[in-house]
C-alpha positions as CSV (number, residue, x, y, z in Angstrom):
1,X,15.7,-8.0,34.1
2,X,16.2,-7.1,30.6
3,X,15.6,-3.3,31.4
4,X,18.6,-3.3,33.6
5,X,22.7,-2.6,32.4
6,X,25.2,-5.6,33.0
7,X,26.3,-3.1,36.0
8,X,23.4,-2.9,38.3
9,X,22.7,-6.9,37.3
10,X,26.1,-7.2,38.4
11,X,25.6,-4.6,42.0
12,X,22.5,-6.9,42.3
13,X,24.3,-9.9,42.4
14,X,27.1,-8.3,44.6
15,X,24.6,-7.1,47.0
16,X,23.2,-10.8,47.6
17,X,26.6,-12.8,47.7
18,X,27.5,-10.1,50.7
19,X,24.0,-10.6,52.3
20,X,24.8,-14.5,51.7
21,X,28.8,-14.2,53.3
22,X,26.8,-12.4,56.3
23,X,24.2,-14.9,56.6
24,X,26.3,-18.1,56.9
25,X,28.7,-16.5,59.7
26,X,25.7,-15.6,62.0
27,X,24.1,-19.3,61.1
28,X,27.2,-20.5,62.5
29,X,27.5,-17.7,65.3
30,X,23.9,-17.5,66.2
31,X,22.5,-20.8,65.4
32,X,20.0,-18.5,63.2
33,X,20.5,-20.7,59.8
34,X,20.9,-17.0,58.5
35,X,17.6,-16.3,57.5
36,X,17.6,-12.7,59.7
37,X,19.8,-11.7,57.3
38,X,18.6,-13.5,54.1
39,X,14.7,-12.9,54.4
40,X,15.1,-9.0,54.3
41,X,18.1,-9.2,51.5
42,X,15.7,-11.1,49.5
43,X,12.7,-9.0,49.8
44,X,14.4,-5.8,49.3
45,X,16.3,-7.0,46.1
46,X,13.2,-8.4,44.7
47,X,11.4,-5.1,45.3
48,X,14.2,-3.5,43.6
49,X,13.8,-5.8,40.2
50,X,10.4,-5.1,40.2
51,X,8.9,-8.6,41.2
52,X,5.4,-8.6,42.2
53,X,4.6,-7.0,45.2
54,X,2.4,-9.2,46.4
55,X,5.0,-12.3,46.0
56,X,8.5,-10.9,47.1
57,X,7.8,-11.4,50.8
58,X,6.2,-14.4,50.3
59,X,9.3,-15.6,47.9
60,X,11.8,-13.9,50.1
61,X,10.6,-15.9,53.0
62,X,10.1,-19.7,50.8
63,X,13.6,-19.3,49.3
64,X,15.7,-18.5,52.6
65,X,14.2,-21.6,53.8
66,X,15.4,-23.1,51.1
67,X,18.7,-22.1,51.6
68,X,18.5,-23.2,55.3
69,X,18.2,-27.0,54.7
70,X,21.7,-27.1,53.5
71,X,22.8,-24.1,55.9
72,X,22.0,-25.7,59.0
73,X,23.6,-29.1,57.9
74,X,26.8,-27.5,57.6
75,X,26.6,-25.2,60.8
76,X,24.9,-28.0,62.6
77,X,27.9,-30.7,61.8
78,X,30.1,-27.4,63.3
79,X,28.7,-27.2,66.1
80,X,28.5,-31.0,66.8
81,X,31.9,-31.5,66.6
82,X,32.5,-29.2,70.1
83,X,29.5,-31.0,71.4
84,X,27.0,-27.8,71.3
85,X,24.1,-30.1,70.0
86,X,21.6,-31.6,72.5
87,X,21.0,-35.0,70.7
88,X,18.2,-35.8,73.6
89,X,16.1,-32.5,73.2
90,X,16.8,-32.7,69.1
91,X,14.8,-36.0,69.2
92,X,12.0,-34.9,71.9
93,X,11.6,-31.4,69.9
94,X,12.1,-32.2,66.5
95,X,8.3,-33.6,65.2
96,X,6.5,-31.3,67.2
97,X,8.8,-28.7,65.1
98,X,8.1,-30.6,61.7
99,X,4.8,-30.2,62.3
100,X,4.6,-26.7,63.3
101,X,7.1,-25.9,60.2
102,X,5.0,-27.5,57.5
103,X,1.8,-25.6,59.1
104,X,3.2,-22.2,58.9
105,X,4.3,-23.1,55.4
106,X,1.2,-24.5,54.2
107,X,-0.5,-21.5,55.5
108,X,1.1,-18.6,54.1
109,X,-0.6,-18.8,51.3
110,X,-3.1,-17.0,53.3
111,X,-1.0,-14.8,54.7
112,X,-1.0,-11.5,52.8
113,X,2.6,-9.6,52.4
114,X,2.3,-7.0,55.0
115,X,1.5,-9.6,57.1
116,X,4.6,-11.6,56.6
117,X,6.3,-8.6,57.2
118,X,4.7,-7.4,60.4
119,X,4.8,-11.0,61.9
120,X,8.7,-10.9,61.4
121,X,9.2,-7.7,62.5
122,X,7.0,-7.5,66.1
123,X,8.8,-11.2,66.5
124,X,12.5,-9.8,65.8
125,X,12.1,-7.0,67.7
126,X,10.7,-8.8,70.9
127,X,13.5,-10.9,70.9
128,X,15.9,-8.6,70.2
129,X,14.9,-6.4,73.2
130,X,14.9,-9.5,75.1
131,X,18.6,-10.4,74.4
132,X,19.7,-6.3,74.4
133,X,18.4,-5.8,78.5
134,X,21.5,-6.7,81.1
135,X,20.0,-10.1,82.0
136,X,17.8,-12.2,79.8
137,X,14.0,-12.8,80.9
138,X,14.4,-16.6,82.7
139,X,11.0,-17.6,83.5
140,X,11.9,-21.1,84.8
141,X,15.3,-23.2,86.0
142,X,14.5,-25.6,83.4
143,X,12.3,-26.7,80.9
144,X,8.8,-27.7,81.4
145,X,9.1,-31.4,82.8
146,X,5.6,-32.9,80.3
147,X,5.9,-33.6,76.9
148,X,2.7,-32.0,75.7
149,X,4.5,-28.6,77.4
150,X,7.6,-29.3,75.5
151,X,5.9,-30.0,72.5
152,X,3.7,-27.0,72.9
153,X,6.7,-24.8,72.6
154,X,8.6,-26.6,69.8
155,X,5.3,-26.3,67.8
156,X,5.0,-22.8,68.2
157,X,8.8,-22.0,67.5
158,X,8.3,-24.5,63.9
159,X,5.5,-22.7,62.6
160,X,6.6,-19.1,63.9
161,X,10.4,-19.9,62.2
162,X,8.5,-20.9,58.7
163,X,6.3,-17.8,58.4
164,X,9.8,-15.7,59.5
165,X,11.6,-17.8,56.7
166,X,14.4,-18.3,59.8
167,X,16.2,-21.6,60.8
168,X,14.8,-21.5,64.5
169,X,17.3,-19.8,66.4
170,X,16.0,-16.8,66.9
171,X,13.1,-17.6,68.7
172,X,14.7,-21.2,70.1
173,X,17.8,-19.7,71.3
174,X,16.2,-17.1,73.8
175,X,13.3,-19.8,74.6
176,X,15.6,-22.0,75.8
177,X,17.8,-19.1,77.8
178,X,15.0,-18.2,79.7
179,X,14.7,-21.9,81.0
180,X,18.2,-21.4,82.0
181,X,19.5,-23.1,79.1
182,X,22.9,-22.7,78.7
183,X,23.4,-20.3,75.3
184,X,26.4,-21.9,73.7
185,X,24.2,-25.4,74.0
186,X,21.1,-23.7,72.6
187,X,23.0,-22.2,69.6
188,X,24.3,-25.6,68.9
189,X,20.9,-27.1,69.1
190,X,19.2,-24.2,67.3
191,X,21.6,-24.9,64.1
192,X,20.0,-28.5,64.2
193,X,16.5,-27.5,64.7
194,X,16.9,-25.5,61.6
195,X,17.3,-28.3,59.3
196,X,14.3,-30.1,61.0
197,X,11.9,-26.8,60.3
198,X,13.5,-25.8,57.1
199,X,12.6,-29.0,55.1
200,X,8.9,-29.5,56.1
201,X,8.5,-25.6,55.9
202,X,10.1,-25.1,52.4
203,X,7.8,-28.1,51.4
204,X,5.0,-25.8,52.7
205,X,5.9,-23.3,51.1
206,X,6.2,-25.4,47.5
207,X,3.0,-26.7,47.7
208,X,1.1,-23.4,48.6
209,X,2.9,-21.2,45.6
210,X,2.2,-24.1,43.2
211,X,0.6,-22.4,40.3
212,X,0.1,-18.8,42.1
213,X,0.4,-16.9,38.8
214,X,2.6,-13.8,37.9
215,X,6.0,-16.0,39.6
216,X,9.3,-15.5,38.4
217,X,11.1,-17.8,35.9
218,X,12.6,-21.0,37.4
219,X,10.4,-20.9,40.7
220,X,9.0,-23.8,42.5
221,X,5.9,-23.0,44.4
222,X,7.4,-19.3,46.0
223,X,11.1,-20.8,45.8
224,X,13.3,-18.6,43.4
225,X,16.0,-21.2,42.6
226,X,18.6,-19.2,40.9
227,X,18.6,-17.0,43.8
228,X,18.6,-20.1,46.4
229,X,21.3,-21.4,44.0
230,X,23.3,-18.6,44.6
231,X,23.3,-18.3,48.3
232,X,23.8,-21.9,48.8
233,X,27.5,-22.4,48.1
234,X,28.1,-19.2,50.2
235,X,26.5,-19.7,53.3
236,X,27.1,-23.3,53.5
237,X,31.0,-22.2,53.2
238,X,30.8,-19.7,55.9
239,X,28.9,-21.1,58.3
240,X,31.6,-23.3,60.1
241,X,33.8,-20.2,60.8
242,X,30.8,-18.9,62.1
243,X,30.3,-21.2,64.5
244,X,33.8,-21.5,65.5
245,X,33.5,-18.1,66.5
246,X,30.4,-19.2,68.7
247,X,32.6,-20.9,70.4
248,X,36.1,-18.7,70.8
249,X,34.2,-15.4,72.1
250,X,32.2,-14.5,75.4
251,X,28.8,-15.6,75.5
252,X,27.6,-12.2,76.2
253,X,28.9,-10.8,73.1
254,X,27.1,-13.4,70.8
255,X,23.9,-12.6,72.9
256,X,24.3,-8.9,71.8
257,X,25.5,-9.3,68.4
258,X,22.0,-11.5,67.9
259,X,20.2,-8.4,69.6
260,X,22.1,-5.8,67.3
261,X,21.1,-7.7,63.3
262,X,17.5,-8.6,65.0
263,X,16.8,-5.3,65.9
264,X,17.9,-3.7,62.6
265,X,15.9,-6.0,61.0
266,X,12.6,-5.7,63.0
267,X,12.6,-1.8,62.5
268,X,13.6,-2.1,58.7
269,X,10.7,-4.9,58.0
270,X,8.3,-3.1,60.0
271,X,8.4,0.4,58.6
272,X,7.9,-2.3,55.1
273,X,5.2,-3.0,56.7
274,X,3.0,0.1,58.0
275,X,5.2,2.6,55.9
């Protein structure tokens, strides 16, 4: 950092709090916990002070989930108070989702960068076209009746959300729409289920940086903590307004406001990726 002037410190710094602002309105709005926003802010301001490139995906991805823990408390409690949380499916879903969550972090470690970015990419953009057609895919009226089915998916949404560095909404909200779930529920619920992977997942994600060399100052495991520090205060502040607007506008608009950020994101992460 010392190579750069107090001005482009400052642009850096300017640059995250607006990716931050962002962030918390669509945690609120989508129910994303604002990682879709985060994950690629991150990685593209660590590229541009010159962290390693090997670690700035990986850190990029540990320290939105760190942000999320206190994100999706304060969307979440939002959200709650217009009763847009399923308490019943929170409890079925959530230690299936722990578990998948502390997986996916505990296994990036052997993950390489590009691979990070491809697997949040090629998911973004699949749900993004998803959300963008007329009607969304609905495979079923409702969700699978077994609890090994149930679990199943809430696994595979955990440990997909940790190696994104997302809350969980992005893959649980149009999971649960094509069951026929309603959306303004599942956005509810998703703000939830992005405390319950963000904690495990973050964890993961401590434990498998632990002692990686070459890290920035103040890091735990990949988690930058001035920068997590930094977006905290922000998004936790914005993310009630957020979610009031969840509920004050057509559901189709939020549905293609979620398909407009994801698929600007997918395209931007994957040309990262194979550029």
């Amino acid at each position: 950092m010392d190579a750069y002037s107090t001005a482009e410190i400052a642009a850096l710094v300017g640059g995250l709090l607006a990716a931050s602002v962002l962030g918390g309105l669509l945690a609120g709005l989508l129910g994303v916990g604002g990682g879709i926003v985060i994950v690629p802010a991150l990685f593209w301001l660590f590229t541009l002070v010159k962290f390693d490139p090997a670690l700035s995906m990986h850190m990029a991805v540990a320290t939105s989930l760190a942000t999320i823990v206190a994100t999706s408390i304060s969307s979440a409690r939002a959200h709650h108070k217009k009763g847009g949380v399923d308490a019943d499916l929170l409890r079925r879903w959530a230690p299936f989702m722990a578990f998948g969550a502390l997986a996916g972090g505990l296994g990036a470690k052997f993950i390489d960068p590009a691979g990070l970015k491809a697997i949040f990419g090629v998911i973004a953009l699949l749900v993004a076209a998803n959300l963008a057609t007329p009607k969304t895919l609905v495979v079923a009226q409702s969700l699978p009746a077994s609890r090994a089915g149930q679990g199943g998916i809430a696994t595979f949404i955990g440990g997909l959300s940790a190696l994104m560095g997302i809350g969980g909404g992005t893959l649980s909200v149009p999971i649960l729409a094509a069951f026929s779930y309603p959306i303004r529920r599942a956005v509810g619920t998703a703000a939830a289920f992005g405390f319950v992977i963000a904690v495990p997942a973050a964890i993961g994600f401590v434990i498998a940086g632990w002692g990686v060399p070459d890290r920035p100052p103040l890091s735990l495991g990949y988690v930058s903590v001035p920068a997590a520090l930094l977006i905290l205060p922000v998004t936790t502040f914005c993310a009630p307004y957020g979610a009031r607007l969840a509920h004050a506008v057509d559901p189709i608009w939020v549905k293609r406001a979620f398909a407009l950020f994801l698929g600007i994101t997918a395209f931007r992460m994957l040309s990262a990726a194979f550029g």
